[in-house]
Residue frames as qw, qx, qy, qz and C-alpha x, y, z in Angstrom:
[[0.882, -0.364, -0.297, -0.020, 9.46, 59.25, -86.72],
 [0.357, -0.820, 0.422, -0.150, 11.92, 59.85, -83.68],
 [0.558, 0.308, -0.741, 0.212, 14.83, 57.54, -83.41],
 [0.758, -0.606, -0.230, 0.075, 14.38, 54.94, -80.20],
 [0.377, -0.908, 0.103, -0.151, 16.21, 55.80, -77.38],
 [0.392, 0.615, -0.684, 0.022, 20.01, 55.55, -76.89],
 [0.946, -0.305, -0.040, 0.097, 21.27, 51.88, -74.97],
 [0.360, -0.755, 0.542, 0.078, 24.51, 51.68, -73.20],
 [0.908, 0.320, -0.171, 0.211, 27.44, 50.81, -74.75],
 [0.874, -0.430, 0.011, 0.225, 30.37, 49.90, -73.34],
 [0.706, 0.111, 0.341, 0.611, 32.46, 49.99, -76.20],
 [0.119, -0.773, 0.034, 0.623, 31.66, 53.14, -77.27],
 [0.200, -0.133, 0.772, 0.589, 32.40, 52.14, -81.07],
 [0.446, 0.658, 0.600, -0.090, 28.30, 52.77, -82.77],
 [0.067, 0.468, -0.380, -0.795, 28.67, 54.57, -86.03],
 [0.690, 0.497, 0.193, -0.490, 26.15, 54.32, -88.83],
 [0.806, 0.485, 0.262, 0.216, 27.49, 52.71, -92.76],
 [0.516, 0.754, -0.076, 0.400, 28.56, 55.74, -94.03],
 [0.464, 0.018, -0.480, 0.744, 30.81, 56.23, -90.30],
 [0.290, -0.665, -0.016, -0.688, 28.02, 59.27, -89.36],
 [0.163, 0.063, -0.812, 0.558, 28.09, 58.49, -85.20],
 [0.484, -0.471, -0.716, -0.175, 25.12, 57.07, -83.38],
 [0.495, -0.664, 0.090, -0.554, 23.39, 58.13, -80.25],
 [0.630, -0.106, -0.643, 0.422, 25.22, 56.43, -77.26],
 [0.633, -0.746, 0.060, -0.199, 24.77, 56.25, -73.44],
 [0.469, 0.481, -0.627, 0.395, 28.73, 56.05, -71.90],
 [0.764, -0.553, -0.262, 0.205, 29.32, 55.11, -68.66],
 [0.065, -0.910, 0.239, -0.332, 32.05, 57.93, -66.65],
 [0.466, 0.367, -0.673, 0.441, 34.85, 56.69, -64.66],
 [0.225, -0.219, 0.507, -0.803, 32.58, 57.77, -61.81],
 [0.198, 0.367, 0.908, -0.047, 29.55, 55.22, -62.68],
 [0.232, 0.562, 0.322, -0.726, 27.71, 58.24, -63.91],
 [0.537, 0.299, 0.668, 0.420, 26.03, 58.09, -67.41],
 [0.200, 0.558, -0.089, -0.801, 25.85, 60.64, -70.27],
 [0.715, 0.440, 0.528, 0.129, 24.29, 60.31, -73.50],
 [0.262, -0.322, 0.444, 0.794, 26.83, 61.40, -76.81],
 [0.408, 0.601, 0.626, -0.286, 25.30, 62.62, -79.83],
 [0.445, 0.264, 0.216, 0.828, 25.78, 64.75, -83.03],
 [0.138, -0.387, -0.284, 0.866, 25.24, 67.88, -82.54],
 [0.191, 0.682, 0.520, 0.478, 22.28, 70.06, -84.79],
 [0.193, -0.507, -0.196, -0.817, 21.22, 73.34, -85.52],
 [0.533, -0.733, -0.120, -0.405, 18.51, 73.47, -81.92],
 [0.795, -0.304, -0.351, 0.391, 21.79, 73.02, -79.64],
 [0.134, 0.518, -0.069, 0.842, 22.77, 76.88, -80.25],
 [0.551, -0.664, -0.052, -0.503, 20.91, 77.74, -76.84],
 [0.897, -0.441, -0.007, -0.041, 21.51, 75.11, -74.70],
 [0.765, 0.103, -0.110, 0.626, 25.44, 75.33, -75.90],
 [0.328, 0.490, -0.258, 0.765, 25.43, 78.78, -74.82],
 [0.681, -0.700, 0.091, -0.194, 23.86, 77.92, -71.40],
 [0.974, -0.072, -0.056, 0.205, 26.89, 75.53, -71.40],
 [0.658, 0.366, -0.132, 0.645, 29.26, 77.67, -72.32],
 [0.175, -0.747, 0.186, -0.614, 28.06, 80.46, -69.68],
 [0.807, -0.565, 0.153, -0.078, 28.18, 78.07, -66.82],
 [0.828, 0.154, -0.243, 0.481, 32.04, 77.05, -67.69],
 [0.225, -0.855, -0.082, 0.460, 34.07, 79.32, -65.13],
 [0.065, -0.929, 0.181, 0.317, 36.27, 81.86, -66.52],
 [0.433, -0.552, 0.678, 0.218, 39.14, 79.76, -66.34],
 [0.574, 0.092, 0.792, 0.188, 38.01, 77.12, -68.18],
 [0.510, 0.825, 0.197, -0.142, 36.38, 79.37, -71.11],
 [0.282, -0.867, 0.379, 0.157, 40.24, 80.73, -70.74],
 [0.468, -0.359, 0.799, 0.119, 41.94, 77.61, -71.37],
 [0.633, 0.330, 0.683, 0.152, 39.66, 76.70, -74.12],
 [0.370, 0.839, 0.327, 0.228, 39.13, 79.43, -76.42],
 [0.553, 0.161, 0.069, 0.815, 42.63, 81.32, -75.33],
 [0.089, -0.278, 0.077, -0.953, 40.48, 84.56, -73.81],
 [0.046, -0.300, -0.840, 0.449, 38.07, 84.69, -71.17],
 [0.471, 0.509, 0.024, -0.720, 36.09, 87.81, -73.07],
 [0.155, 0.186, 0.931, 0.272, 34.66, 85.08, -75.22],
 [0.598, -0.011, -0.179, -0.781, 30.77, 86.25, -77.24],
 [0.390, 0.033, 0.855, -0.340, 29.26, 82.94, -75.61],
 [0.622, 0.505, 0.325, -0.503, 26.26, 83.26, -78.47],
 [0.704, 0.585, -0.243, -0.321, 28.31, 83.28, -81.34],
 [0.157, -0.419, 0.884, -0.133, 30.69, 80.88, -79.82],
 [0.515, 0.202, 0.726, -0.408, 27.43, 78.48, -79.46],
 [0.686, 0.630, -0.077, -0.356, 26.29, 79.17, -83.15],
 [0.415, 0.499, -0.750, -0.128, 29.77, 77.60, -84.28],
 [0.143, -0.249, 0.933, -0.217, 29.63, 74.76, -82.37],
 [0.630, 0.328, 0.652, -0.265, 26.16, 73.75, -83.45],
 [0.614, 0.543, -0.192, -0.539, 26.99, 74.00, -86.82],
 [0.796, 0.023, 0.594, -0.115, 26.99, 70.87, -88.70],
 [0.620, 0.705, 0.007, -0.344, 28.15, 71.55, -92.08],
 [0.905, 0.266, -0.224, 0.245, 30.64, 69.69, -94.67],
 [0.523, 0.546, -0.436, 0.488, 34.05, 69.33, -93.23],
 [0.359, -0.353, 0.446, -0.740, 33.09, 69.51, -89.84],
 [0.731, -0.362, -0.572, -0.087, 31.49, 66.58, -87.13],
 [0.263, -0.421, 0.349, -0.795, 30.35, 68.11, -83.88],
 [0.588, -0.268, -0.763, -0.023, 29.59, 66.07, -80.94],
 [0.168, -0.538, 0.274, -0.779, 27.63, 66.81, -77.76],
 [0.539, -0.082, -0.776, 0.317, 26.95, 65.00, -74.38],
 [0.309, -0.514, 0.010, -0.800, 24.40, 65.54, -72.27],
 [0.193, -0.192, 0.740, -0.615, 23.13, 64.47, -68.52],
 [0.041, -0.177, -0.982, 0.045, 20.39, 62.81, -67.44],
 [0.164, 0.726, 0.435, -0.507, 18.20, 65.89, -67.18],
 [0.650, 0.563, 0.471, 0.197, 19.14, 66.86, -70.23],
 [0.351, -0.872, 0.067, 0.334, 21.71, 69.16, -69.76],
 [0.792, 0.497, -0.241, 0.261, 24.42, 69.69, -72.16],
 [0.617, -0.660, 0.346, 0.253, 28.19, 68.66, -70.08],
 [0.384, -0.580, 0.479, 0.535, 30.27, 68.46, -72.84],
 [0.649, 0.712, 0.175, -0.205, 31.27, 69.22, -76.84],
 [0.417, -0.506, 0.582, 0.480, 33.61, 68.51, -79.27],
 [0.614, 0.749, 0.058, -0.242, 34.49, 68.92, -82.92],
 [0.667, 0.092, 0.528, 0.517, 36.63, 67.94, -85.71],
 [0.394, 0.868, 0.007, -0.302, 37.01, 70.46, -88.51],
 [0.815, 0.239, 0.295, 0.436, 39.02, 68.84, -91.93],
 [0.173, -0.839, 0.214, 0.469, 42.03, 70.81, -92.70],
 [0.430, 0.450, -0.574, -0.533, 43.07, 69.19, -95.96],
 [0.747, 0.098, -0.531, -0.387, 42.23, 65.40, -96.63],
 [0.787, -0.067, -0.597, 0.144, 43.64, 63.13, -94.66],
 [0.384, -0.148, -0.602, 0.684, 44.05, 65.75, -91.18],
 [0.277, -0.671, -0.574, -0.379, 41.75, 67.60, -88.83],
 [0.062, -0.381, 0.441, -0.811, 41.90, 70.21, -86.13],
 [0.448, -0.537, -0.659, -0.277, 39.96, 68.74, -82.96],
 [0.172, -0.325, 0.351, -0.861, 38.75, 70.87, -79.74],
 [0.508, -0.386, -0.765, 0.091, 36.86, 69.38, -76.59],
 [0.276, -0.440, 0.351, -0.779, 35.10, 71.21, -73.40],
 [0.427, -0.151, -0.881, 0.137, 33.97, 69.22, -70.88],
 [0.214, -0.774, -0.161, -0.574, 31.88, 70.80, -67.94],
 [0.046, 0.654, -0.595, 0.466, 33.55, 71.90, -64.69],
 [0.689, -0.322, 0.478, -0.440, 32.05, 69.49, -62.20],
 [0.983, 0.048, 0.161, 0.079, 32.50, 66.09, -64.60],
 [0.258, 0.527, -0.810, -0.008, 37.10, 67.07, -65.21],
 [0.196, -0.564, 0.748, -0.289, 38.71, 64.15, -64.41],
 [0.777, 0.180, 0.441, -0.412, 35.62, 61.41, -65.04],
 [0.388, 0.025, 0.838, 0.383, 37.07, 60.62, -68.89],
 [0.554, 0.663, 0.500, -0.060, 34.36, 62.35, -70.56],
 [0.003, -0.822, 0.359, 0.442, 36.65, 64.60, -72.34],
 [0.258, -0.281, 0.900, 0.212, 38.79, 61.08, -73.74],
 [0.490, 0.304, 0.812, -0.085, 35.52, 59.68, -74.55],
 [0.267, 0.873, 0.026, -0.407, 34.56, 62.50, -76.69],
 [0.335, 0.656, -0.584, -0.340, 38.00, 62.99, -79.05],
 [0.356, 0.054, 0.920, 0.154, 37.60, 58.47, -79.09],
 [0.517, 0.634, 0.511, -0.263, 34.42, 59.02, -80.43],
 [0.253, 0.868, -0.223, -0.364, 35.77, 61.64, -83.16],
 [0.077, 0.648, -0.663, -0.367, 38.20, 60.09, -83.95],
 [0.474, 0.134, 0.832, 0.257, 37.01, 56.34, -84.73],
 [0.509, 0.745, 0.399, -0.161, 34.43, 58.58, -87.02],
 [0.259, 0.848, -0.285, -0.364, 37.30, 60.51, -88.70],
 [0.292, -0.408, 0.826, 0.257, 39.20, 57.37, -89.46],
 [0.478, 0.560, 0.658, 0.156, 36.38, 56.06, -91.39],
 [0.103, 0.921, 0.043, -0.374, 36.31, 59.03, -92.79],
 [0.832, 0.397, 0.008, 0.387, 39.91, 58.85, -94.19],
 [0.110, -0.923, 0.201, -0.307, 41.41, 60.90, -91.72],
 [0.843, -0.053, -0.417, 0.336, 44.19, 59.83, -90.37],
 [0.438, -0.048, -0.391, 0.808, 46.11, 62.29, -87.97],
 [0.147, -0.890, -0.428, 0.060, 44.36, 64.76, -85.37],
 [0.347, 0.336, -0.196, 0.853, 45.98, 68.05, -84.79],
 [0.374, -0.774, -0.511, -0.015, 45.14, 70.29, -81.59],
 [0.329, 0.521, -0.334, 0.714, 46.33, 73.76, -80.06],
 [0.678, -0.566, -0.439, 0.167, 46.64, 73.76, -76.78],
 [0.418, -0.857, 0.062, -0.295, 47.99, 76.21, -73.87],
 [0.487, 0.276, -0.747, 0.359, 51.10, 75.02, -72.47],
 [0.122, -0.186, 0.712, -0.666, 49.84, 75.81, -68.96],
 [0.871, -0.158, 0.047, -0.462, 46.56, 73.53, -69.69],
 [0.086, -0.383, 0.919, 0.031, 48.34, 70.59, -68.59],
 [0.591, 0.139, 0.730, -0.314, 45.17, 68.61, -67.93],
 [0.534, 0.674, -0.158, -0.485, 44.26, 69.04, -71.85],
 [0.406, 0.662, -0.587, -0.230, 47.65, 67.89, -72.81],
 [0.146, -0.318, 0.934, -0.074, 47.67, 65.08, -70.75],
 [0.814, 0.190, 0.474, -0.277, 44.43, 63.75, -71.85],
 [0.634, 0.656, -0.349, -0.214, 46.04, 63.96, -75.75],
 [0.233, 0.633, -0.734, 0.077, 49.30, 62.67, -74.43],
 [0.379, -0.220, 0.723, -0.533, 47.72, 59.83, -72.19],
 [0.611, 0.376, 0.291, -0.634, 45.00, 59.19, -74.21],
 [0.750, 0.640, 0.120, -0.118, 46.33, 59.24, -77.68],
 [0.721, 0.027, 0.344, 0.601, 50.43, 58.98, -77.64],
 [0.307, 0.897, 0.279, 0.154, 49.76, 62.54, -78.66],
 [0.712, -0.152, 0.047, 0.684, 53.08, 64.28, -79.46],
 [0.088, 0.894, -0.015, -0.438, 53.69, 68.58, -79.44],
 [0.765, 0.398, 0.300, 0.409, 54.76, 69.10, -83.24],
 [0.075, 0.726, 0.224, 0.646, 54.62, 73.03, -82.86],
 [0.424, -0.569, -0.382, 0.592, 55.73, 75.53, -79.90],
 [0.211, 0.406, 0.228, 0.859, 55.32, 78.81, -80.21],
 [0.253, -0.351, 0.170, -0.886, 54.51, 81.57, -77.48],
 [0.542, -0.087, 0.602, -0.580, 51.86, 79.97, -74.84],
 [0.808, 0.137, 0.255, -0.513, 50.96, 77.72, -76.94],
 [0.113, -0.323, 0.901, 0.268, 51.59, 74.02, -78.82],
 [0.839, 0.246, -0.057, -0.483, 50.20, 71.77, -81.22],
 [0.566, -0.164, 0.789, -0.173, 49.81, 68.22, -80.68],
 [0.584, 0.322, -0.518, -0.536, 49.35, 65.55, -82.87],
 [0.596, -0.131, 0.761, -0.219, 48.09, 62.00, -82.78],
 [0.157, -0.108, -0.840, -0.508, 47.17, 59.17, -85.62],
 [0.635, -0.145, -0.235, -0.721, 42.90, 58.70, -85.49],
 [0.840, -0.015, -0.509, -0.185, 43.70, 55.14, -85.04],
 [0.298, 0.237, -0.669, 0.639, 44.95, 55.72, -81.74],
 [0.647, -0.343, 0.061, -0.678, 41.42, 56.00, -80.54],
 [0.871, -0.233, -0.348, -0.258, 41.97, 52.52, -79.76],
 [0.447, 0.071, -0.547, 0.704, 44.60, 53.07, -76.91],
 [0.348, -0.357, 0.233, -0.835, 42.30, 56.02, -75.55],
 [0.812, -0.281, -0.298, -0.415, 39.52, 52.77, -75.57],
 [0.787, -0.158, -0.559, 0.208, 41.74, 50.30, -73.59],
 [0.288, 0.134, -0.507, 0.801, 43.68, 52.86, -71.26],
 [0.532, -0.373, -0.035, -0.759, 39.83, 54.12, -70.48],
 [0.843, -0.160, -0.470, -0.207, 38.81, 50.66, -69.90],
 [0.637, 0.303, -0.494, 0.509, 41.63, 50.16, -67.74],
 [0.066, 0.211, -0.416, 0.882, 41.34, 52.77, -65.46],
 [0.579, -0.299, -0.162, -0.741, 38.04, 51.98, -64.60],
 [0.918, -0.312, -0.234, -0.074, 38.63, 48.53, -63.24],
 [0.625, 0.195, -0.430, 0.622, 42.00, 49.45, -61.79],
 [0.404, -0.837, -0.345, 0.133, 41.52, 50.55, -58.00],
 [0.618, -0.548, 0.090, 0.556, 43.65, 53.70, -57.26],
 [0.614, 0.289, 0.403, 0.614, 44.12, 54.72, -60.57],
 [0.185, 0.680, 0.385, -0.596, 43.53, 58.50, -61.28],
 [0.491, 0.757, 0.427, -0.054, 41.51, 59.80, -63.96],
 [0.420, -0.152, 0.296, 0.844, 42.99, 61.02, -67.09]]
């Protein structure tokens, strides 16, 4: 039997008993709606239309080389197996616009990575994404995220650092690693909230 369709939530906070995350419709800083999800095994395709339509740059900035294999890039990201929770976000036409993962580095911390697609920066779906992770990794018994980042992605660091109080533990050649508590998804939730009813604000 299919599962009924997702309903908008606001909150952004649906997660199953055991913490597994629910299907959810978000709402964008722009009024536009996507629908989050876990990721499976029959997203390999569609994640590597997703990942061919990012430009250069942005393949750049995420993966640290623009000569990226886009296929086997797409195989990891739809995998679903232990230690790992992969989320993906898709349009109204069913499009995939953005993905993100957790992967458990020893008990209680986790490497996480976000893409977002080029036309929705700046909207919050990026924030909404590593909230989402992270209220699931905190059930979980994760407590602290850990991300490498680009110094020259600023926009990256400032969702972590905006988002999540997310502090650079690690420098080292072009790059740094951030850190944040899980339970800090709930600053990402109010400062989201926030900006949305606050004219003038701009998107983090």
């Amino acid at each position: 039997m299919s599962s009924p369709p997702p309903t908008l939530r606001e909150s952004r906070i649906a997660t199953s008993i055991d913490g597994a995350p629910q299907p959810e419709l978000v709402r964008l800083r722009d009024g536009s709606l996507v629908t989050i999800r876990p990721v499976c095994k029959e997203d390999q395709t569609p994640l590597r239309v997703f990942l061919n339509d990012l430009c250069a740059e942005a393949r750049r900035l995420r993966f640290f080389s623009g000569a990226i294999d886009t296929a086997e890039a797409a195989q990891w990201a739809a995998d679903s197996g232990t230690g790992r929770c992969g989320l993906v976000a898709h349009d109204e036409t069913g499009m995939i616009v953005g993905h993100a993962v957790y992967i458990v580095l020893e008990p209680t911390r986790a490497e996480v990575a976000v893409e977002v697609a080029d036309h929705l920066h700046g909207r919050g779906l990026g924030t909404i994404l590593i909230e989402r992770l992270a209220v699931t990794a905190e059930q979980r018994g994760i407590t602290h995220f850990v991300a490498e980042v680009l110094c020259e992605n600023r926009a990256m660091l400032e969702v972590f650092r905006e988002g999540f109080d997310a502090r650079v533990v690690h420098h080292e050649g072009p790059e740094e690693r951030v850190e944040f508590l899980t339970s800090d998804w709930r600053l990402a939730h109010e400062r989201f909230d926030l900006g949305t009813r606050e004219p003038g604000r701009e998107p983090g």
